[in-house]
N, C-alpha and C positions, 0 to 999 in steps of 0.2 A: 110338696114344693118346698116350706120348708126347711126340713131334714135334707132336702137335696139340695140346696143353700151352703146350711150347714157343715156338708159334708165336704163339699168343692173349700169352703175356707180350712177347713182343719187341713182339706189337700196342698194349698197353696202353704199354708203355713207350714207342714210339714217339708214341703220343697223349697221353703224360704230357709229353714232350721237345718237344712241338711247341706244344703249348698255354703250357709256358713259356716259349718261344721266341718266343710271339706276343705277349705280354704285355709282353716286354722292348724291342718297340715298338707307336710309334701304330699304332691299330687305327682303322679306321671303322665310328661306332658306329649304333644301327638307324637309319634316314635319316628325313629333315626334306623336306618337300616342299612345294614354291613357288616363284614368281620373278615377276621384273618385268617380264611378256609384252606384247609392243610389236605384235605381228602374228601371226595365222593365217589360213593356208587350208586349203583342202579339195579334194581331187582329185578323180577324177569314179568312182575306185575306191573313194573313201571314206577313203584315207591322209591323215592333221593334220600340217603344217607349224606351228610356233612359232616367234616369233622374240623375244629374250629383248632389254633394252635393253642388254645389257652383248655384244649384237653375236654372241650364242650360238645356235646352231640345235637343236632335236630336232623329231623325226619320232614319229608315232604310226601304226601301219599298221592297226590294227582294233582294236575297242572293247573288247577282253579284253586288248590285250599294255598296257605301258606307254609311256612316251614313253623314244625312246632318244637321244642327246644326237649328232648327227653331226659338230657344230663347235663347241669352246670360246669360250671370253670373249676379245675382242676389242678392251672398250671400259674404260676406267675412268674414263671422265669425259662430260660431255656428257649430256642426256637424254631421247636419244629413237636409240639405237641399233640402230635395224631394221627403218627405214621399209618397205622393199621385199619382197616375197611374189608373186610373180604364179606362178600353174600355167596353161600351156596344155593338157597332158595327162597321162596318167597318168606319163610318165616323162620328159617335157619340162617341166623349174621353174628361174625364175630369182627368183636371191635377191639383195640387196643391205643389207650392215650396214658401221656406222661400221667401220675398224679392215681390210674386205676388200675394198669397193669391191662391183662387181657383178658375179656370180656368174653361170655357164649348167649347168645338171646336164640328161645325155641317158637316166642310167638311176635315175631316182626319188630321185635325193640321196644315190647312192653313191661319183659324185667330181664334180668342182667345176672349172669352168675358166673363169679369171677374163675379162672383156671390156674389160679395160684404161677402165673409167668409174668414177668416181666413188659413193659411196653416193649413193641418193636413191629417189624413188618411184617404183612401176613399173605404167604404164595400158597396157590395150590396146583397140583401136579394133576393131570389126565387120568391118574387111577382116586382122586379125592383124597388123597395126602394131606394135611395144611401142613406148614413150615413156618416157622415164626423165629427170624432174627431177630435176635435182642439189639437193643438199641446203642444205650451208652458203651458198652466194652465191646460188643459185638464178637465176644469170644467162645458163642455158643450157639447152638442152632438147635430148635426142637422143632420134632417131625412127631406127627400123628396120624395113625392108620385108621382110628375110629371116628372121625371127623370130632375132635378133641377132648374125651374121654380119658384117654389115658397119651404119655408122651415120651421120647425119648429123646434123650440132651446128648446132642454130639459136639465132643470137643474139636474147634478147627487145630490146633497144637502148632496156632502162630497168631500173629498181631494181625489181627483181619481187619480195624479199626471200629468207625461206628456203620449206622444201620446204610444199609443198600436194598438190594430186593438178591431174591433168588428164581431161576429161570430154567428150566431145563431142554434137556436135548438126547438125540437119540432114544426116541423112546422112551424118556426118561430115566434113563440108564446111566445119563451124566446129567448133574448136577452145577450149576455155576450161581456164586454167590457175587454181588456186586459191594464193592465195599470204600469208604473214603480211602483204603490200603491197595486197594487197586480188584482183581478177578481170582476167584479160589474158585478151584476146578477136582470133583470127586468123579472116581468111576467106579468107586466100590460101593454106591449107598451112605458115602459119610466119612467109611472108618477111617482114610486117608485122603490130605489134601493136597493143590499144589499151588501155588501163589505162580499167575499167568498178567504177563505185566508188558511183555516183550511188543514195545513198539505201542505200548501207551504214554499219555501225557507225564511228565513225574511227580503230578498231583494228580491224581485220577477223581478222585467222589465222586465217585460212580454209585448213581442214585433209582436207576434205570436197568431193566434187563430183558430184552426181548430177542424170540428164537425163533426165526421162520421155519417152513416146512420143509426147507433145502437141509435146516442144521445151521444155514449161517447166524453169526449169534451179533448182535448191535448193543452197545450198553451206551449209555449216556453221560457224558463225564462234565466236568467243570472247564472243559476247554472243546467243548463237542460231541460230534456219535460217533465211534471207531465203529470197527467191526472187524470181524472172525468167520475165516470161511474153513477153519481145520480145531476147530474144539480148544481154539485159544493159544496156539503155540504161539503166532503174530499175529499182530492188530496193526489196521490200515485207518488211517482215518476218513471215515465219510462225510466232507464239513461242506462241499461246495455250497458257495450260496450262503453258508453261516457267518453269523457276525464273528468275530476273530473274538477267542474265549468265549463263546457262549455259554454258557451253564445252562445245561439240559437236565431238566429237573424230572421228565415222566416220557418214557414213548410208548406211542397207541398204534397199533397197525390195524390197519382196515383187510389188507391182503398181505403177501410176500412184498412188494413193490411198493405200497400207497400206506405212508409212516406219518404219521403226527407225533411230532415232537413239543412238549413244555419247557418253557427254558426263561431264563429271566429278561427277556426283550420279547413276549410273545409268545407266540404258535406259527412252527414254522410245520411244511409238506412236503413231502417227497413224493414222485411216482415213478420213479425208477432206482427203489431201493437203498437210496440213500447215495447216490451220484451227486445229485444237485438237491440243492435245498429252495422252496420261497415261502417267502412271509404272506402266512395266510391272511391275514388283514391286518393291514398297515395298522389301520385304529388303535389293535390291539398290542403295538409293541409296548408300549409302558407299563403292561402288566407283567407281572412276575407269576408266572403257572406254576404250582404244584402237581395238578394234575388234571389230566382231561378226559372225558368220559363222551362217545355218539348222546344227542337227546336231540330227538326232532327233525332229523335232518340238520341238524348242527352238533356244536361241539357245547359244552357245558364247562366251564374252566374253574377248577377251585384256585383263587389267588390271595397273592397279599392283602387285595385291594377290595375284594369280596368275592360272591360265586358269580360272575356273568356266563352270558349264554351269549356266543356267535357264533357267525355266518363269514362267507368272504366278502361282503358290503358291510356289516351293522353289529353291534355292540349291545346288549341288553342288559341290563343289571336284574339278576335273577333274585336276591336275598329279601324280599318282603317275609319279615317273620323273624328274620336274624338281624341281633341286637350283641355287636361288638362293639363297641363304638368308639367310648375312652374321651369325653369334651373335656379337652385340657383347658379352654378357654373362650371368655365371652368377650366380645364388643358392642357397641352401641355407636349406630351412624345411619342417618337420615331417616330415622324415626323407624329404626328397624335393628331388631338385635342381632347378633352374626354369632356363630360358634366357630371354634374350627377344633373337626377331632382327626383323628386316623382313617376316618373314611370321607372325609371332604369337607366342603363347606355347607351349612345347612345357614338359611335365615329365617327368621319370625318375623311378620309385619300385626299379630296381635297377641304379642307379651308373653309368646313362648309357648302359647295353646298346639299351635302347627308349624310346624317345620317343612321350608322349602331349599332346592337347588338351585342354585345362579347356574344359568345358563352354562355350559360345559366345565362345569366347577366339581362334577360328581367324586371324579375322580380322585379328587387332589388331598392329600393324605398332609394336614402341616397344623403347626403351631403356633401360626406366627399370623396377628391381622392387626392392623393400624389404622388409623386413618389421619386426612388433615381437617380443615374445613369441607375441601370439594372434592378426596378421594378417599376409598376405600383401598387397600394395598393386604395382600397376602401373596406367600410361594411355594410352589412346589418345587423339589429336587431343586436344578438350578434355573426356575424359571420364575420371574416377579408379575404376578398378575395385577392389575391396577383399572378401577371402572367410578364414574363419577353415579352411577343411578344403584350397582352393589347387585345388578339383577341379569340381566341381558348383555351388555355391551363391555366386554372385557380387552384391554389390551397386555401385550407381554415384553417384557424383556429379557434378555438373557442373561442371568449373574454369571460369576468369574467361576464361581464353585458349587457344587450340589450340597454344601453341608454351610447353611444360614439355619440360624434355629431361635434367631429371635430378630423384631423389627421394632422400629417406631419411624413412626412421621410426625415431624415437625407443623403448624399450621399453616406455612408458607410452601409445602410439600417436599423438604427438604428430608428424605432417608435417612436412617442410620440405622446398622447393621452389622452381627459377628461375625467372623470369617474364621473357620477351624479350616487349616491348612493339615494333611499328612505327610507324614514320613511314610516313603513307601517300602523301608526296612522296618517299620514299626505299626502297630495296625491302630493305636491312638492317635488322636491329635496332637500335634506336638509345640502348635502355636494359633494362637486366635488375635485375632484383634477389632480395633473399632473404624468401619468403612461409612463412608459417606457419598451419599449421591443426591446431587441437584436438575437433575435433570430426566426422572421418573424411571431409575433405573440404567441408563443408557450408559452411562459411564459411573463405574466406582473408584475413589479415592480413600487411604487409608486418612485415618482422621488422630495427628498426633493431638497426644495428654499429658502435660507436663509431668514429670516423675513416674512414667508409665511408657517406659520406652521399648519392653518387652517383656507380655503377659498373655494371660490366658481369658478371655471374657467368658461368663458365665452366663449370667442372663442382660436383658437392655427390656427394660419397664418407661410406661411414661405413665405419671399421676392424672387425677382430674385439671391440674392448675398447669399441665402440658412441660412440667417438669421432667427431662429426661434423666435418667438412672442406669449403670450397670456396674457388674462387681467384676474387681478386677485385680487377678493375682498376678503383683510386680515379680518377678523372676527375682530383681534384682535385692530384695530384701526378704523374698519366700514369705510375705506379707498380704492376707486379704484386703481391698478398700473396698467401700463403696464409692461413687464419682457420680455427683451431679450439674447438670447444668439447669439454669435458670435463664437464660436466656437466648434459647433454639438453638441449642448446641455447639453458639461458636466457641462459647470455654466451658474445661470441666474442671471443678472441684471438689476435694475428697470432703465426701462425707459419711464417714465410718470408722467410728470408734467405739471400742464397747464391747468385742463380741470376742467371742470365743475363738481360738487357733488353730484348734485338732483340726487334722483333714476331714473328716468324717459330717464338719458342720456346714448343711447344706442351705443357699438363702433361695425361696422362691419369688414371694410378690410383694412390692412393697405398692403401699396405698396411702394417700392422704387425704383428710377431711376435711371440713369446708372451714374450719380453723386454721388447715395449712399444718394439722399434726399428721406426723407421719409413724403407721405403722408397718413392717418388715413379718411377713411370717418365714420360720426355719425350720428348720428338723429338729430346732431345741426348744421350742418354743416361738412366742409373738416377742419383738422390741418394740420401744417408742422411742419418738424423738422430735420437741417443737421446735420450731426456729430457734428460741431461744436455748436450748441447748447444747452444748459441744461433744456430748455422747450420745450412745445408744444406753436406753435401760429395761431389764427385761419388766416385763410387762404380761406374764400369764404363762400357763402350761410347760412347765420349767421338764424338760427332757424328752416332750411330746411332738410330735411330728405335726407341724400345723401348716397346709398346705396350700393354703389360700384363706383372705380375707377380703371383706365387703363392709361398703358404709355407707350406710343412709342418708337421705334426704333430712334426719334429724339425728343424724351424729354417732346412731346406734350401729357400734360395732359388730360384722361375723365373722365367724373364726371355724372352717374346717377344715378337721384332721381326716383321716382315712374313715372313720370309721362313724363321726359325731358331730352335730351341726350345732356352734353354742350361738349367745349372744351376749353382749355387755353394752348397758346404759351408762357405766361411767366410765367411758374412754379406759375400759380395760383391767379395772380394780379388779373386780367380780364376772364370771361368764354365767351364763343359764343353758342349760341344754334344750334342744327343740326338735328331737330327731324325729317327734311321731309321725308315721308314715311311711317311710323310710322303709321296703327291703336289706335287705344282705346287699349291699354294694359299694364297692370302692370309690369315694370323693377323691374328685381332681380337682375342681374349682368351684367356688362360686362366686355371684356376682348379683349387683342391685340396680335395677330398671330405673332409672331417673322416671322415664317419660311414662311407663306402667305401675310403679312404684310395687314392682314383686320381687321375690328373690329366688333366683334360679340356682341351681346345683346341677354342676355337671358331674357325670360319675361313669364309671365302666358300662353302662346299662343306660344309656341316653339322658335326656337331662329331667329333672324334675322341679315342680315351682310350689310356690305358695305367697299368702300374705305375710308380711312382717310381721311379727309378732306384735300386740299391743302394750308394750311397757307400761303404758300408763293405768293398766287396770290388771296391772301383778304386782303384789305387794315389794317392798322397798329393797334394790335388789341387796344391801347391807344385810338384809336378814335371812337374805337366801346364805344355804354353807355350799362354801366353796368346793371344787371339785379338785383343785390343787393348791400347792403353798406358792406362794410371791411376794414378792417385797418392789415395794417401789416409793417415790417419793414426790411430792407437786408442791410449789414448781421450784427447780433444779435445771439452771442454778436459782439460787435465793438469794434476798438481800439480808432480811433481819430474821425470820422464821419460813420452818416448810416443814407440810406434813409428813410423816414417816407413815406408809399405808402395808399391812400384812395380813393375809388372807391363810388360815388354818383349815381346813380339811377336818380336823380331829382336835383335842382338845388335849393342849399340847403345856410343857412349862417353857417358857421364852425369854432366851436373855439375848438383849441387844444391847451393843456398846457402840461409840464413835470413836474414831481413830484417826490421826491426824495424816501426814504424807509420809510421817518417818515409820510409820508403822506405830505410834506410841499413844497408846490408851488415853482419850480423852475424860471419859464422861462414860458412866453407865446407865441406859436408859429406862431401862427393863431388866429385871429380873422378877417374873413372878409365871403362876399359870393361868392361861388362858381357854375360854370352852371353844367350840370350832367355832366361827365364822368368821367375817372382814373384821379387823380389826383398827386401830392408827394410834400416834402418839404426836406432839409436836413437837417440832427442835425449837428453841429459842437459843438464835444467835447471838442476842445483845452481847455476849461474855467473849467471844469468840473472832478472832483475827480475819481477813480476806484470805482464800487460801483453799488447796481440795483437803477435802475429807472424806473417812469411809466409813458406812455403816453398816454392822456384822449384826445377822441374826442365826441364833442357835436354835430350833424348836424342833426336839426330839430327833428324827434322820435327818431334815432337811437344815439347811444352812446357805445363807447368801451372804454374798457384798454388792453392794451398790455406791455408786460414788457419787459425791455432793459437793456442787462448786457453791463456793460462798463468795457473794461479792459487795463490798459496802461502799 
């Protein structure tokens, strides 16, 4: 008895040790499901191939397990990463994505052996042929008679553009390739081509190619289905029933007569060959199809939005298992945290352990969520959702444009919002501005800013202290500002100065602390700036991409970059790293639980939590060495002295001078070497006039200026 005592305490104790032990790093927290599905198939055992556009594979082996991920992300740029899917049989699949080129698996996608081609599409012909269009140039096409063994590269000997599919006909005796260049037609096996166009759209991207058993040939373009009832001489269009430019991204034939088409408003049906078209489920026009695949008596749709499964009533979200997800951002409102990523809106009601859906919010792909005191507010395309409980009960509005990409509400529930308007000779945006709405969306007005009568907004941030913010490039001076307001938006004023000019300097999130100091993360690093300030000063990670920041309930700064989750106990002298935990994954934001007091990271891979680190029982962080060089100075401006603070990396020799506004040498402060870590010196004004001043440091590659208002 007891030894069995004994043993239940060492249990508990060990379940107590480990529990705090997990806490003390990132955890991953209940998961987030979705991603940007570019391709599936189906084997003839019934096993799901996915292919995600960031060049990711998972497998689904029967309709009870989930989807399990066989090959990561691949791609970070480009969009359309995973053209290629072809199964010949249950354990014979070849795969092709941006980032691995084309792939042969012999025992069902347990290992991978590359065929030294390119990414691109992958057809196969009635005698077992595969075909594989290259992608980007599209200026090539290999055909393989030994199901991909060996290959042969045929040149089309014309600009066929990028990838399409390839189709054949006649017995496969002619050949049709589909291509953003329009229809290339062979009847010799390859060696000659012919560019068939006659009575297509004059943008064709034709992405599509399907050949019934008459020979009539349907391809799917960017403006509809045409079709060919003579091997391509002329094309008719077959749109009845189609939205006007539809982009038909995949068709599926069940028969000669009975077509399913993919296309960026849906899945639409034909039964008479493409005469008349209808929308197989209204639900489903917001989706964007890549491709669609028979499962179940229904269809299976890979899209933008993730893999759903429907019917002509109902809409199923098919991806448990698939983790695409990308939380660019958190909020906190009614005692519940909100995310919003690329695949919808998710909430926590306990501190991020699980994640749930507001009621028909699944959908909804956005960046943008605010709140007041009694509303939560986010949008889709151009639609403003708004619900006072954030769970059940949604209302909408209709905005003026589909392209809003940031918000805030006021606590009187007063909006404000960007508006990127296009030029439709030009595929940028070619003017934004700052919109206002008092009445939950229903009507928007543009919201003039003194000295800002024609620019570009970038982002629109509101702090803890309900301060609104956004950056705004005047045309008229080709000058960045920042523009704040302090009291609910009826005036802004500039507050930005300080920063760097290149185009290339990008601002994300600015944050303030319960002091009302305000930090800025950029692509060049973190700034600071208190009230009492009239600049920005940098403040840490001098060239580094730092992508968001977070601040405590006691003041304690975070700061992450892509790749690294720091901290700093003194308002930004010194950072400490804390990534333990942490997979390979891309940070897009983090954020700190007031009412849970955890700190969340959202990243490509859903979000992840932990507890704050305990500063107070890690030695003094001055003694920690710094991970990068900085200079900064507190407080500035000053009256009679202010500390000069620098942080060494390495152990460096450091000369520091002061300089006055004409450029002319004050004072030398330093000149000697120093071993790595935080360093300071102190100015003493007493000798010295009201007036700016700048202070140069030289220490070994690195070099700053920082500027020092004196005021007596």
């Amino acid at each position: 008895m007891q030894i069995g005592k004994k043993f239940l305490l060492l249990t508990i104790l060990i379940s107590i040790f480990v529990s705090i032990n997990a806490q003390d790093q990132w955890q991953p927290t209940g998961p987030m499901y979705g991603g940007d599905i570019r391709n599936i198939a189906k084997s003839p055992n019934g096993t799901l191939f996915a292919g995600l556009q960031d060049g990711s594979l998972y497998k689904r082996e029967n309709i009870n397990a989930s989807w399990e991920e066989l090959w990561g992300k691949s791609n970070s740029a480009g969009n359309y990463g995973f053209p290629g899917i072809l199964i010949i049989n249950d354990s014979l699949i070849y795969c092709s994505s941006m980032g691995r080129g084309t792939l042969r698996s012999t025992d069902a996608g347990k290992t991978w052996t590359s065929l030294g081609l390119s990414y691109g599409s992958l057809s196969i012909n009635s005698s077992n042929h595969i075909f594989h269009l290259g992608w980007y140039s599209c200026d090539d096409l290999s055909v393989s008679t030994d199901l991909g063994n060996t290959w042969r590269t045929i040149e089309f000997g014309c600009d066929a553009g990028s990838v399409g599919e390839v189709g054949f006909a006649n017995n496969d005796s002619i050949w049709i390739v589909g291509s953003h260049s329009g229809v290339l037609i062979s009847t010799d096996n390859g060696t000659t081509w012919e560019i068939k166009n006659s009575g297509l759209p004059e943008s064709q991207g034709i992405t599509s190619v399907f050949v019934n058993s008459y020979d009539d040939i349907f391809v799917g373009t960017i403006r509809g289905v045409y079709r060919s009832t003579n091997y391509g001489l002329s094309w008719l269009p077959s749109n009845g029933g189609l939205p006007a430019n539809c982009k038909i991204k995949d068709l599926y034939a069940v028969s000669d007569s009975v077509i399913y088409a993919g296309s960026d408003t849906g899945v639409y049906l034909t039964t008479d060959a493409g005469e008349s078209w209808f929308s197989y489920n209204l639900q489903a026009n917001y989706l964007y199809v890549y491709k669609l695949i028979p499962f179940q008596e229904s269809l299976l749709l890979a899209t933008g939005e993730s893999l759903i499964k429907v019917d002509s009533n109902s809409i199923i979200f098919f991806d448990d298992g698939i983790i695409d997800i990308e939380v660019t951002s958190f909020h906190e409102y009614s005692d519940k945290i909100y995310t919003a990523t690329k695949r919808g809106i998710f909430y926590s009601e306990n501190g991020g352990l699980d994640w749930i859906t507001p009621d028909g919010l699944r959908k909804l792909s956005t960046s943008a969520i605010t709140s007041s005191n009694d509303y939560i507010f986010s949008t889709y395309s151009n639609v403003l959702f708004y619900s006072v409980d954030g769970i059940t009960t949604w209302n909408t509005n209709t905005l003026p444009t589909t392209t809003w990409t940031s918000l805030a509400a006021t606590i009187n529930n007063t909006l404000f919002a960007n508006l990127f308007e296009y030029d439709p000779n030009w595929g940028p945006p070619f003017y934004s501005g700052l919109y206002v709405s008092t009445d939950f969306g229903s009507t928007w007005l543009p919201k003039p800013v003194s000295g800002l009568e024609y620019a570009f907004i970038n982002f629109l941030n509101k702090d803890s202290h309900h301060n609104i913010y956004f950056l705004g490039f005047n045309v008229s001076d080709m000058v960045d500002y920042i523009y704040r307001s302090t009291n609910g938006g009826e005036s802004f004023g500039k507050f930005k100065q300080g920063f760097p000019t290149y185009s290339n300097f990008v601002f994300y999130k600015i944050r303030s602390d319960l002091n009302n100091n305000h930090y800025l993360s950029t692509s060049e690093g973190i700034y600071f700036r208190n009230e009492m300030d009239t600049v920005w000063s940098f403040q840490g990670f001098s060239g580094n991409d730092v992508v968001d920041i977070a601040i405590d309930s006691s003041n304690v700064l975070y700061a992450a970059t892509p790749t690294e989750i720091y901290y700093s106990s003194d308002m930004g002298l010194s950072y400490t790293a804390f990534s333990e935990g942490l997979p390979q994954v891309k940070t897009l934001s983090i954020f700190y639980s007031h009412s849970n007091n955890k700190l969340l990271l959202g990243t490509d891979k859903g979000v992840f939590k932990r507890t704050p680190p305990d500063v107070t029982s890690i030695k003094d962080a001055g003694t920690e060495i710094p991970t990068h060089f900085s200079l900064t100075s507190y407080p500035n401006p000053f009256n009679s002295s202010t500390m000069i603070n620098f942080s060494l990396p390495e152990r460096s020799a450091v000369k520091m001078s002061l300089y006055n506004s004409l450029g002319e040498k004050v004072t030398e402060l330093l000149n000697r070497e120093f071993a790595a870590g935080n360093q300071s010196v102190s100015l003493n004004a007493t000798e010295l006039s009201t007036g700016i001043y700048f202070c140069r440091i030289e220490a070994g590659k690195f070099s700053n200026t920082i500027k020092l208002v004196l005021i007596k």
